[in-house]
C-alpha positions as CSV (number, residue, x, y, z in Angstrom):
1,X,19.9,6.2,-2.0
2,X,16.9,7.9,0.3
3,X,14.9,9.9,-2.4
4,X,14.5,12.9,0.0
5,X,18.1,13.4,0.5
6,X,17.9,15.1,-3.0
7,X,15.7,17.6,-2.3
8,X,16.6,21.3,-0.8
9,X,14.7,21.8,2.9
10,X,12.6,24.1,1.4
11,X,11.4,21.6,-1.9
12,X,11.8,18.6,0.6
13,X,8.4,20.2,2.7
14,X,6.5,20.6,-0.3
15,X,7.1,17.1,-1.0
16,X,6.3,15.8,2.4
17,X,2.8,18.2,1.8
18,X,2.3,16.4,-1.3
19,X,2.7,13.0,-0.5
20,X,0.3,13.7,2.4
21,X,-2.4,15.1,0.4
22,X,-1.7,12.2,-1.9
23,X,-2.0,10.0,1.0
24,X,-5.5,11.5,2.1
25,X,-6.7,11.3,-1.9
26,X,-5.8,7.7,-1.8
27,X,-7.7,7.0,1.4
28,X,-10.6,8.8,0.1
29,X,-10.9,6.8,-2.9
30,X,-10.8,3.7,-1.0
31,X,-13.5,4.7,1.0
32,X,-15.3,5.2,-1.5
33,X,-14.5,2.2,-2.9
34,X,-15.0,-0.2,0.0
35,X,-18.6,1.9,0.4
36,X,-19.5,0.9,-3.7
37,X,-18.3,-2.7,-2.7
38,X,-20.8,-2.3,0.5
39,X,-23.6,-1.6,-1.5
40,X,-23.0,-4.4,-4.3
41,X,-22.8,-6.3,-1.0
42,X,-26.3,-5.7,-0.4
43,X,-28.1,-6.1,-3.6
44,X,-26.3,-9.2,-3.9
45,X,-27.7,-10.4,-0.9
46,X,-31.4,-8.7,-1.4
47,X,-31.5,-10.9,-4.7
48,X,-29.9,-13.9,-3.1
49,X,-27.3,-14.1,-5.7
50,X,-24.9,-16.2,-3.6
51,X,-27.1,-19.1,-3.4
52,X,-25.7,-21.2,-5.7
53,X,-28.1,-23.3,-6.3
54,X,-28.1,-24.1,-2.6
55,X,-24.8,-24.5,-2.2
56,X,-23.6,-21.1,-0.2
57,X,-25.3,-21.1,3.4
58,X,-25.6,-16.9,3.2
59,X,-23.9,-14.1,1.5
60,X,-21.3,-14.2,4.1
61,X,-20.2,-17.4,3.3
62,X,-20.1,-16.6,-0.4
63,X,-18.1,-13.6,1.0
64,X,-15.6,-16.3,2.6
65,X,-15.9,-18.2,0.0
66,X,-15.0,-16.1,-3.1
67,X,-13.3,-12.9,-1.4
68,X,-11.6,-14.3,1.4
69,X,-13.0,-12.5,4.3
70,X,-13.5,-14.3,7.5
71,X,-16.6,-15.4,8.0
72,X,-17.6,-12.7,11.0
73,X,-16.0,-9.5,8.3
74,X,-18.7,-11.4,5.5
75,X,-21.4,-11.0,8.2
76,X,-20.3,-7.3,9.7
77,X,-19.9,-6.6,6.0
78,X,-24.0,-7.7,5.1
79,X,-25.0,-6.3,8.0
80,X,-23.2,-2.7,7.6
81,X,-24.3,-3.1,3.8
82,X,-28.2,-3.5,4.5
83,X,-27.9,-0.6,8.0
84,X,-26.7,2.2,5.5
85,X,-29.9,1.7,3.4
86,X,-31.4,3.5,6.9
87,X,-28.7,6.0,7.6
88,X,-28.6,8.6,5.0
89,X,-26.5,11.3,6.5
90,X,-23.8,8.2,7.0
91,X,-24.5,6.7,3.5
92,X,-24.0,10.0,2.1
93,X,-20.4,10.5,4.0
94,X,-19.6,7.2,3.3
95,X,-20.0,7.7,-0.3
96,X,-17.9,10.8,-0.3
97,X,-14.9,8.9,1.1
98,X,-15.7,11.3,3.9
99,X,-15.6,8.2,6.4
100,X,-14.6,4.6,6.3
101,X,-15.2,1.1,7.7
102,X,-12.2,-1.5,8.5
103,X,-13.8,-4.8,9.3
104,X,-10.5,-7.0,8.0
């Protein structure tokens, strides 16, 4: 059974309203999220973490590697990662979850 056929017109709008705003929260968070991840991203690659021993090539292959990104999202990701240290009106809206990134 649809779970919105249960609700009067009048409480089935206030639903719909809520599951958008929840919807935008959500989004938000994972903006924030992927920008926290971005900036582990760099320090990780600042202090050469992903080297293995000499193993791992560059952080983007340690990105392939151990997350599973493509190899061109591990690079886009390093590079975006190391740029924001130089934008801080984007860093700052990034961090917010006021804007996002989809490198996939």
């Amino acid at each position: 059974m649809n779970d919105l056929a249960v609700f009067p017109p009048e409480s089935r709008a206030d639903y719909d309203q809520q599951l958008g705003e929840e919807i935008t929260l959500l989004a938000g968070q994972i903006n924030a999220a992927n920008y926290r991840l971005l900036k582990l991203i760099a320090e990780f690659d600042d202090r050469k973490a992903w080297g293995g021993g000499g193993t791992v090539r560059s952080c983007a292959h340690w990105l392939n590697w151990q997350c599973g990104y493509a190899l061109g999202a591990g690079r886009e990701k390093v590079r975006v990662a190391h740029c924001l240290e130089n934008l801080p009106l984007i860093d700052a809206s990034f961090a917010a979850g006021e804007i996002s990134l989809l490198l996939r």
